[in-house]
KOLVEXKOL-486433 format. One line per field, with one value per residue (C-alpha): residue number from 1; residue in one letter; chain; x negated, y negated, z. Coordinates in steps of 0.02 Angstrom, whole numbers, plus 50000, padded with zeros to 5 digits. Layout:
<nodes>
nr: [NUM / ...]
rest: [A / ...]
kette: [A / ...]
px: [X / ...]
py: [Y / ...]
pz: [Z / ...]
</nodes>
This chain:
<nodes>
nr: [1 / 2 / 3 / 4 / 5 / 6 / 7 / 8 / 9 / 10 / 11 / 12 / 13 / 14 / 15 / 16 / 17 / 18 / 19 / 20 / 21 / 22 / 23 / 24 / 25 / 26 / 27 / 28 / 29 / 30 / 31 / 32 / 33 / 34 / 35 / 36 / 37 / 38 / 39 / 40 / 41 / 42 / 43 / 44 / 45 / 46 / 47 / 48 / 49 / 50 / 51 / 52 / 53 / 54 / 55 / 56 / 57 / 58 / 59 / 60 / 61 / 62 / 63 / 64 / 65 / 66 / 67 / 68 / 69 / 70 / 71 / 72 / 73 / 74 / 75 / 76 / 77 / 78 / 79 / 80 / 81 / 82 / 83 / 84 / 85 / 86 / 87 / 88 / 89 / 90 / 91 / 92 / 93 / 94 / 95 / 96 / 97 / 98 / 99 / 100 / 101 / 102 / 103 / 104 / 105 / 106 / 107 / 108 / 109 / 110 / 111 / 112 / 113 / 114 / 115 / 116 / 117 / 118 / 119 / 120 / 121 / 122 / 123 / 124 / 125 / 126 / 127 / 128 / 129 / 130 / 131 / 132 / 133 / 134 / 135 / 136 / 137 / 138 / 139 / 140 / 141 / 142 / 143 / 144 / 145 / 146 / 147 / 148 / 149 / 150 / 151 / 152 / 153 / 154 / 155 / 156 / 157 / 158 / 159 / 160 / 161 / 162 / 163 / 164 / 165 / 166 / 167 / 168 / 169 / 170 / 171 / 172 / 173 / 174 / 175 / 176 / 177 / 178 / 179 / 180 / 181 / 182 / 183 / 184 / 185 / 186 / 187 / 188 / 189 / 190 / 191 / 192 / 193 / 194 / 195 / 196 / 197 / 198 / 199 / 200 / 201 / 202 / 203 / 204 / 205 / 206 / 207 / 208 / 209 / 210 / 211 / 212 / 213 / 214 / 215 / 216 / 217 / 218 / 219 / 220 / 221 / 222 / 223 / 224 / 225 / 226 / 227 / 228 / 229 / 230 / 231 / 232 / 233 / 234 / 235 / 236 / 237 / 238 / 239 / 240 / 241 / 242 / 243 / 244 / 245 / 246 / 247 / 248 / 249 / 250 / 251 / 252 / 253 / 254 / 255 / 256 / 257 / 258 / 259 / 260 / 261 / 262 / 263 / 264 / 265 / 266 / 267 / 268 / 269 / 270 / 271 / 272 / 273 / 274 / 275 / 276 / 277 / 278 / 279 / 280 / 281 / 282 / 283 / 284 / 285 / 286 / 287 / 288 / 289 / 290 / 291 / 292 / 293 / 294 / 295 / 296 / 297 / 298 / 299 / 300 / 301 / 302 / 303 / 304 / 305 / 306 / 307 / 308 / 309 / 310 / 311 / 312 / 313 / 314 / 315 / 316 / 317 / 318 / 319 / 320 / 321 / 322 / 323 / 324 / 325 / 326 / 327 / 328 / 329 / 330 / 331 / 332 / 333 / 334 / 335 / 336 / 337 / 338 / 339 / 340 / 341 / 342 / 343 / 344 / 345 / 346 / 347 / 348 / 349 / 350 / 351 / 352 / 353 / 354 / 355 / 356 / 357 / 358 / 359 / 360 / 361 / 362 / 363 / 364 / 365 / 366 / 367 / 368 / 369 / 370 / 371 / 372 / 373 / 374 / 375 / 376 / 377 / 378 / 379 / 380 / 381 / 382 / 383 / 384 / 385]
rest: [X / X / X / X / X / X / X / X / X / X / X / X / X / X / X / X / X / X / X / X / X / X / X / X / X / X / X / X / X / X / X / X / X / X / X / X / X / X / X / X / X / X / X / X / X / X / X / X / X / X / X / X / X / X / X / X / X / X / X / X / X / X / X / X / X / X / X / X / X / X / X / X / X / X / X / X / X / X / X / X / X / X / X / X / X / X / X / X / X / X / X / X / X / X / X / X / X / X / X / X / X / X / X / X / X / X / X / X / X / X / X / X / X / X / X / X / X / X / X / X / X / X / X / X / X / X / X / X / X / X / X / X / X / X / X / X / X / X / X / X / X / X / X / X / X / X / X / X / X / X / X / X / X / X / X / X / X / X / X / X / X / X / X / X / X / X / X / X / X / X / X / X / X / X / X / X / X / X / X / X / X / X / X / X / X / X / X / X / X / X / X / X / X / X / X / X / X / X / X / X / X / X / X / X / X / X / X / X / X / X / X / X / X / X / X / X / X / X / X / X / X / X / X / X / X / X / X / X / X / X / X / X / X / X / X / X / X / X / X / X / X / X / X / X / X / X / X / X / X / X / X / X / X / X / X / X / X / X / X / X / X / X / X / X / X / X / X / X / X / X / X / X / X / X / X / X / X / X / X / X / X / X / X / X / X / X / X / X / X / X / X / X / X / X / X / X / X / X / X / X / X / X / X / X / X / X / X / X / X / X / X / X / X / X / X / X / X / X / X / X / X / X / X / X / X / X / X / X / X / X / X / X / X / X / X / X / X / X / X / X / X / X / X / X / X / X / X / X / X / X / X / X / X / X / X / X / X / X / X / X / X / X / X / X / X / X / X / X / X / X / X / X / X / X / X / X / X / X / X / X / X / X / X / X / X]
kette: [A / A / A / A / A / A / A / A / A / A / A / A / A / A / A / A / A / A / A / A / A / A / A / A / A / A / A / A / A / A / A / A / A / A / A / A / A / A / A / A / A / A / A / A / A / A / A / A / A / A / A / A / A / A / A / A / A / A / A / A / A / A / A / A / A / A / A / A / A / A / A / A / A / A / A / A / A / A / A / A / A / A / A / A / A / A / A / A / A / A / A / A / A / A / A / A / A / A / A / A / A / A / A / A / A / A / A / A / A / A / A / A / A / A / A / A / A / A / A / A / A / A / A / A / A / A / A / A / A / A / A / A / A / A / A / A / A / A / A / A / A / A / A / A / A / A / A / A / A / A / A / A / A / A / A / A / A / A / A / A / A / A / A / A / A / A / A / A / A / A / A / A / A / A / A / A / A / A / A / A / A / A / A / A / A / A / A / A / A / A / A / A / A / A / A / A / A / A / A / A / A / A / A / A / A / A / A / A / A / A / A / A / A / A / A / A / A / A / A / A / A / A / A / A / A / A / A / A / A / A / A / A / A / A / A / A / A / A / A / A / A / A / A / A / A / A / A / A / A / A / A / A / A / A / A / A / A / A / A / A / A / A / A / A / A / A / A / A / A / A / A / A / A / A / A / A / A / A / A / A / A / A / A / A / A / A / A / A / A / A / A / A / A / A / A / A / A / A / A / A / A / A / A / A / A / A / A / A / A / A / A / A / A / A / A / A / A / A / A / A / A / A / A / A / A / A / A / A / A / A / A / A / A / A / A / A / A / A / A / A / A / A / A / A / A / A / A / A / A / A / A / A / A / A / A / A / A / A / A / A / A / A / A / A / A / A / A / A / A / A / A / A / A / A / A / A / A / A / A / A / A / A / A / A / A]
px: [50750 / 50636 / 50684 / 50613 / 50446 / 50303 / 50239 / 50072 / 50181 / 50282 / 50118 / 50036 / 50210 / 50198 / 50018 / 50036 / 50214 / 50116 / 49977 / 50110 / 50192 / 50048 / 49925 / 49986 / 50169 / 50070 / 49961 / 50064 / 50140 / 50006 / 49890 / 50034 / 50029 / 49839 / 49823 / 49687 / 49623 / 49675 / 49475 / 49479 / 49653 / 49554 / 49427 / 49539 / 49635 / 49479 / 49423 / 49575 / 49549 / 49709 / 49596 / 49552 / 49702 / 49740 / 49589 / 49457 / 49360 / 49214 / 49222 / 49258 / 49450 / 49587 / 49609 / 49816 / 49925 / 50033 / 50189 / 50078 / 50017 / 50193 / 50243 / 50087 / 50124 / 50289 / 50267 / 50140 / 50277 / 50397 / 50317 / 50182 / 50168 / 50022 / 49933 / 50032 / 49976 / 49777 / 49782 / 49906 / 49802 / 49636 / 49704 / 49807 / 49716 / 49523 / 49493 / 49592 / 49545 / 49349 / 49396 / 49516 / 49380 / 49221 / 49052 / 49001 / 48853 / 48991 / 49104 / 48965 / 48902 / 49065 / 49207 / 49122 / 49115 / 49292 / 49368 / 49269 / 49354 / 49192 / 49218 / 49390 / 49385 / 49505 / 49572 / 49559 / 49680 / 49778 / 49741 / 49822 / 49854 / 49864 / 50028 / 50163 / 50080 / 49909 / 49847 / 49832 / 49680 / 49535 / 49395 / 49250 / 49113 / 48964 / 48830 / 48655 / 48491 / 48592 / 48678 / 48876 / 48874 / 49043 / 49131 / 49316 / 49465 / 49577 / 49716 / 49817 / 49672 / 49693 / 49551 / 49416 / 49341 / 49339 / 49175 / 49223 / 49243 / 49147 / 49186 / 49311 / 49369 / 49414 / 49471 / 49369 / 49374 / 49226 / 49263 / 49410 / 49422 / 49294 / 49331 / 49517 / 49599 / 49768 / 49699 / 49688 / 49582 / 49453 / 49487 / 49375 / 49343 / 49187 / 49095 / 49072 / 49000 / 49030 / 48875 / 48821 / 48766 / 48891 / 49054 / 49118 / 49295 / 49394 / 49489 / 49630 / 49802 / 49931 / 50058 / 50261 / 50214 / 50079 / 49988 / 49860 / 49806 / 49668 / 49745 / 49618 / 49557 / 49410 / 49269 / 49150 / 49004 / 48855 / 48889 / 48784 / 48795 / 48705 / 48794 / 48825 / 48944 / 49057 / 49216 / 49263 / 49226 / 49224 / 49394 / 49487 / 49502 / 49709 / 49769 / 49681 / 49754 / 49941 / 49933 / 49847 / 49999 / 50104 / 50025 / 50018 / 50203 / 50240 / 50114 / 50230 / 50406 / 50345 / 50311 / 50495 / 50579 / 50465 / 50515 / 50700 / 50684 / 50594 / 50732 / 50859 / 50798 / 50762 / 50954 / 51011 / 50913 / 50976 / 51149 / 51158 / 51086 / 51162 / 51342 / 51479 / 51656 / 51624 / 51552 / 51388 / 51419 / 51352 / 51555 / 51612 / 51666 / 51581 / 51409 / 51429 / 51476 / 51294 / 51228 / 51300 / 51241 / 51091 / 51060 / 51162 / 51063 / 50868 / 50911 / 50930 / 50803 / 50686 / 50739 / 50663 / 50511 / 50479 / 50533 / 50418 / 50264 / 50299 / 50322 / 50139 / 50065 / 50153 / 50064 / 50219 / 50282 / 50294 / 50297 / 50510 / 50532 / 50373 / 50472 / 50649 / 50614 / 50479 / 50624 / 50751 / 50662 / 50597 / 50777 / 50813 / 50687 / 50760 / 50923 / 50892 / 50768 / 50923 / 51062 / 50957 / 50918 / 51086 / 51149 / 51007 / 51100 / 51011 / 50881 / 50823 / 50768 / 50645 / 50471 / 50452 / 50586 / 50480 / 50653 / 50583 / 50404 / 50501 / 50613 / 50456 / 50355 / 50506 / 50516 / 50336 / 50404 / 50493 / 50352 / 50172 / 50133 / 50248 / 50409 / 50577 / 50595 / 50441 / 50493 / 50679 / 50560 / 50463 / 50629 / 50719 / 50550 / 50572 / 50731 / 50713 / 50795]
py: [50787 / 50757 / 50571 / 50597 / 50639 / 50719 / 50881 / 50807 / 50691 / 50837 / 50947 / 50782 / 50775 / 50964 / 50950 / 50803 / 50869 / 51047 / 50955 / 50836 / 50975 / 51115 / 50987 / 50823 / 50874 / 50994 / 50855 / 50707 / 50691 / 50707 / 50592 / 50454 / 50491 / 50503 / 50379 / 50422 / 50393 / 50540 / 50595 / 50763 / 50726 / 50580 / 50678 / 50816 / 50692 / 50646 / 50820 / 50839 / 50664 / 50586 / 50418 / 50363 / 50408 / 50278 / 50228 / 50299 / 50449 / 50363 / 50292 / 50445 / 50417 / 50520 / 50464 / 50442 / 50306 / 50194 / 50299 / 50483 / 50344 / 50294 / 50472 / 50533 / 50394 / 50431 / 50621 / 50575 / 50453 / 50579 / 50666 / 50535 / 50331 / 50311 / 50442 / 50370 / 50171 / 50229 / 50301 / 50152 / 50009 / 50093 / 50088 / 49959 / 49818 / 49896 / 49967 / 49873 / 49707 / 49788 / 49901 / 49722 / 49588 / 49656 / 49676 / 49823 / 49832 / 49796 / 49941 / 50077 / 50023 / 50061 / 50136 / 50301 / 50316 / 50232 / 50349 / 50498 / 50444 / 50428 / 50251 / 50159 / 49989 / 49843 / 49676 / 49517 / 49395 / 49376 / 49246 / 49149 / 49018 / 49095 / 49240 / 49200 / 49046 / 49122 / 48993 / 48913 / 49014 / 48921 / 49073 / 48958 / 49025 / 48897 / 48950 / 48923 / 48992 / 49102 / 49192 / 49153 / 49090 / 49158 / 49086 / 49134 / 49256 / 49386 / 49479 / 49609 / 49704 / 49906 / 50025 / 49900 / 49966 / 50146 / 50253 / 50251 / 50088 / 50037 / 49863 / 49723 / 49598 / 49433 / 49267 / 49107 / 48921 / 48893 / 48707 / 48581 / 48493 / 48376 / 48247 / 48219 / 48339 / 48346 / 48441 / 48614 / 48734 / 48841 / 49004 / 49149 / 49338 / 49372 / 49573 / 49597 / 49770 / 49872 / 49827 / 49652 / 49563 / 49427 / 49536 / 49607 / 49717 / 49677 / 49797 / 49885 / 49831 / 49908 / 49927 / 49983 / 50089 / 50165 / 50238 / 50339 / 50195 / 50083 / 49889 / 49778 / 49578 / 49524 / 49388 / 49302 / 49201 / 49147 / 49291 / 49307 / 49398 / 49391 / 49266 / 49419 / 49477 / 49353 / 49447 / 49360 / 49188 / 49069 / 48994 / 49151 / 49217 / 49151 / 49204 / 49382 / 49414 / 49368 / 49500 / 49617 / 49590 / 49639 / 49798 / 49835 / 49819 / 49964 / 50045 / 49994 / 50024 / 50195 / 50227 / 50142 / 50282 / 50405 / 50364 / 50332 / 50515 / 50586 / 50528 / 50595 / 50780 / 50763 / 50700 / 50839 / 50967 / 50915 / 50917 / 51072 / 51143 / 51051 / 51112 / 51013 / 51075 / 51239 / 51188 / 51123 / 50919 / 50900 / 50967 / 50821 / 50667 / 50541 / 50634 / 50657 / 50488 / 50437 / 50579 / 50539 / 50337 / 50388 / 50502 / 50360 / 50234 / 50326 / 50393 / 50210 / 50144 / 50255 / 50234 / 50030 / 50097 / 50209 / 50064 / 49926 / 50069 / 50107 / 49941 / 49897 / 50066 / 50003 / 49836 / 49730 / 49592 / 49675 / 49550 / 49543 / 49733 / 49744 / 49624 / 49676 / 49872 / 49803 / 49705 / 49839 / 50003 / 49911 / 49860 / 50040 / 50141 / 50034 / 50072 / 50262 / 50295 / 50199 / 50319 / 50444 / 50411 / 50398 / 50596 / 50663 / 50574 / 50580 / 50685 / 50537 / 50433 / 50572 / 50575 / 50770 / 50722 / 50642 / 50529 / 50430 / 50404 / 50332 / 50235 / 50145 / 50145 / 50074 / 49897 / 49826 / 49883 / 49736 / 49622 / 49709 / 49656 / 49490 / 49487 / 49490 / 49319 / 49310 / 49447 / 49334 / 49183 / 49288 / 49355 / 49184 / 49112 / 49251 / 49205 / 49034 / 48983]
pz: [49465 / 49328 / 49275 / 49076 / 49175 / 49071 / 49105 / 49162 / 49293 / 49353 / 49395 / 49484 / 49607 / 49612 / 49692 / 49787 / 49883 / 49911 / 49979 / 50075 / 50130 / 50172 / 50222 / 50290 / 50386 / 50485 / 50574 / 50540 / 50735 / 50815 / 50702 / 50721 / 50928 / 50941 / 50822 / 50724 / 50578 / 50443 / 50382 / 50356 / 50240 / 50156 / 50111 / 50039 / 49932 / 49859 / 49816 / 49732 / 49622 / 49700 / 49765 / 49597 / 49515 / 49397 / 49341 / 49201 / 49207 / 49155 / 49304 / 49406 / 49413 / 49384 / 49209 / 49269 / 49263 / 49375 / 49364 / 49399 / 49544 / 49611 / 49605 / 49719 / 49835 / 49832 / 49891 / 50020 / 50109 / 50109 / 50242 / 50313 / 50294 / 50365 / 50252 / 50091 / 50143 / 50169 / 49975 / 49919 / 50010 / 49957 / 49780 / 49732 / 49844 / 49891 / 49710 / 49562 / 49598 / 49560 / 49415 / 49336 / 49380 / 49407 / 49291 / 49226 / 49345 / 49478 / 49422 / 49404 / 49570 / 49677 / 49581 / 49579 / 49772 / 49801 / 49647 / 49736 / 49926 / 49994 / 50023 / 50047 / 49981 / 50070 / 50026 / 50115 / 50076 / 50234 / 50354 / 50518 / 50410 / 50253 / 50231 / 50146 / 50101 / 50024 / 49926 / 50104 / 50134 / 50247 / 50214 / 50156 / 50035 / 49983 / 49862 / 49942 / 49868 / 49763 / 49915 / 49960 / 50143 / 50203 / 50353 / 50410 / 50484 / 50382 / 50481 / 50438 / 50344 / 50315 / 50270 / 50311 / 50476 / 50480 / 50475 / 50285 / 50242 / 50107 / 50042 / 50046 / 49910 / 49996 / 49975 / 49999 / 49948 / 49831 / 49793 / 49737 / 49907 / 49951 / 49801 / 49795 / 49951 / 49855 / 49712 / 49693 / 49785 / 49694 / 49752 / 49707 / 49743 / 49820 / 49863 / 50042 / 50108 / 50271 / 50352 / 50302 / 50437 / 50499 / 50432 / 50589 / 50598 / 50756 / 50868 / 50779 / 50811 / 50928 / 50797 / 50792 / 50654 / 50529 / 50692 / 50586 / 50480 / 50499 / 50524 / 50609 / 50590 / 50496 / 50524 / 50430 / 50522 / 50412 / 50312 / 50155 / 49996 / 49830 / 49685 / 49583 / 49696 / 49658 / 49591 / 49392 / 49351 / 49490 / 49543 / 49467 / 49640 / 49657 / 49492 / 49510 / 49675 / 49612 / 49481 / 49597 / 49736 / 49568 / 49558 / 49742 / 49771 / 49637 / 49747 / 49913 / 49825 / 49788 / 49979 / 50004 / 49886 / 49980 / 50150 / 50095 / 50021 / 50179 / 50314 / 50195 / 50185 / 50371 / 50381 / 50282 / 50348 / 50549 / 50481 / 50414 / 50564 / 50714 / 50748 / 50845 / 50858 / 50791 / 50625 / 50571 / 50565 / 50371 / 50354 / 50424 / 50316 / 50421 / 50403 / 50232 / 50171 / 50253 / 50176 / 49972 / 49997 / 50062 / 49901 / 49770 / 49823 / 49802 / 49655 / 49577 / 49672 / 49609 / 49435 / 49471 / 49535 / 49370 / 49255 / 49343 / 49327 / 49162 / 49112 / 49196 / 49092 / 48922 / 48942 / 48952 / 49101 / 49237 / 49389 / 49384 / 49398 / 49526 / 49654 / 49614 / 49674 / 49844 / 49869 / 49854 / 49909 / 50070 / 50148 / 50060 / 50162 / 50325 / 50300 / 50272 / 50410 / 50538 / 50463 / 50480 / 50670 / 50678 / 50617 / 50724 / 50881 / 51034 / 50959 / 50839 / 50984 / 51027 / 50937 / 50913 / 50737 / 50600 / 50576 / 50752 / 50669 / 50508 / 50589 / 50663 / 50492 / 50388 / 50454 / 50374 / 50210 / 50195 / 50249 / 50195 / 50007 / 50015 / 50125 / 50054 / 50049 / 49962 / 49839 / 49822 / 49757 / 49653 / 49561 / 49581 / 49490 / 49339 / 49323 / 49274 / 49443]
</nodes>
């Protein structure tokens, strides 16, 4: 199914589903049961220039765009979530915000190591206080003797502590409250390496799903950085990370389409194979009605994943398509990864079938990078609602 693609798209989903396939399927049970951290795949994908993918060579980048991005994502969720969120998390979230905000100096400072995979770069908006609600964040950053004291909690962080982990881009009120406490915070960006003293990474989570990834809380405690690592202008730091969540949910819708996709062919594959009253059960009409809405319903999905990335690439509005396919490929990838459960039978429920491990990883589709309800405001707000 090429979908119009280019011949340069086709050969980037062409190497990323051999590597998927060859590479990642081989190891992905047993990373997701051990639950451990996927190195020796991260630092493949980065020999291969799939970490930096959409941004400049210059810069030691792929030199692709969001859709060859979407459709790498895409492939890698087919066969592995946990795999597919390290690359989309590291990319969307740990690397644009530098490569869209950050100086020159900034830029030729990190993006080379993050492009190269030799550092994963995270994002730190999340907070106890502060999900849905993010301009609720209580992260506190004052400038003293040119250094940015940081003091505060982020949850829900991926790629921040692993032996890899090279940065984070967080949140933090700057100023805006101590005058008048009904006006506006001034939220900005702010640089803070693995390794500065007072950043600490907490234990990771015992998760339902995304075993293999690295999901752990944050602190800040008299944490202090140099005033040039201050992300943009000061008090940018709430409209950057709104059009950064835009970009990250192509990233997630992709890994919706690809997980969708992935508990089809598994679906398929089962049916063909398993055989109840003396015919494989793909003949029956129950099986197969699952089957052809499974299939209907990806194939239009992904057609609003490839619109909302090459709406981003042609420079246009993109924050209306961006929710519309998060919103629909995350209920999409739920819905596919319970039918397929389902045609697998008794056999679903057991973890040896990759359709158990997506049933688990589905569900934070529709919550990670805004919830759905979010993602209904967000379209509501487009709308003129």
């Amino acid at each position: 199914m090429d979908f119009d693609l280019s011949r340069e798209h086709e050969l980037i989903r062409r190497t990323v589903r051999e590597f998927a396939e060859g590479e990642v399927a081989p190891v992905a049970e047993e990373l997701d049961r051990t639950k451990s951290f996927p190195y020796e795949i991260v630092e493949k994908l980065g020999k291969l220039n799939l970490m930096g993918i959409p941004f400049p060579e210059e810069y030691g980048g792929g030199g692709g765009d969001t859709l060859a991005y979407a459709l790498a994502v895409e492939e890698l969720t087919r066969v592995d979530s946990s795999v597919a969120i390290t690359l989309c998390a590291h990319t969307s979230l740990g690397t644009q915000p530098l490569y869209l905000f950050g100086s020159e100096e900034q830029k030729r400072e990190w993006m080379p190591r993050l492009c190269s995979g030799e550092r994963l770069g995270a994002f730190g908006l999340t907070e106890p206080e502060a999900g849905s609600d993010a301009g609720n964040t209580r992260t506190r950053a004052r400038l003293e003797d040119g250094e940015w004291v940081i003091d505060g909690t982020k949850q829900f962080i991926t790629n921040a502590g692993t032996d890899i982990s090279g940065l984070v881009c967080i949140t933090a009120v700057t100023g805006g409250e101590a005058a008048d406490p009904a006006q506006p915070k001034e939220i900005s960006n702010i640089i803070v390496p693995n390794g500065t003293p007072g950043y600490e990474q907490g234990e990771p989570y015992r998760k339902m799903g995304w075993n293999a990834s690295d999901t752990r809380p944050l602190s800040f405690s008299d944490c202090r950085v140099p005033e040039e690592n201050l992300l943009g202008p000061r008090g940018a730091g709430f409209k950057q990370f709104l059009h950064i969540l835009d970009i990250g949910r192509i990233g997630v819708a992709a890994m919706g389409v690809g997980l969708a996709q992935g508990a089809l062919d598994e679906a398929l594959k089962y049916a063909k194979e398993r055989r109840a009253f003396g015919k494989p059960i793909s003949k029956f009409q129950a099986i197969q009605g699952k089957l052809a809405d499974m299939s209907t319903e990806i194939a239009a999905a992904r057609l609003l994943v490839y619109k909302a990335a090459r709406e981003k690439d042609a420079g246009r509005n993109f924050t209306l398509t961006a929710a519309q396919a998060k919103l629909k490929t995350g209920r999409l990838a739920v819905r596919c990864a319970e039918e397929a459960v389902q045609i697998h039978g008794g056999y679903g429920f057991i973890e040896e079938y990759p359709v158990c491990r997506f049933y688990r990883d589905a569900k934070i589709l529709t919550i990670g990078e805004g919830t759905d309800e979010v993602q209904q405001m967000v379209i509501a707000r487009a709308l003129g609602a």
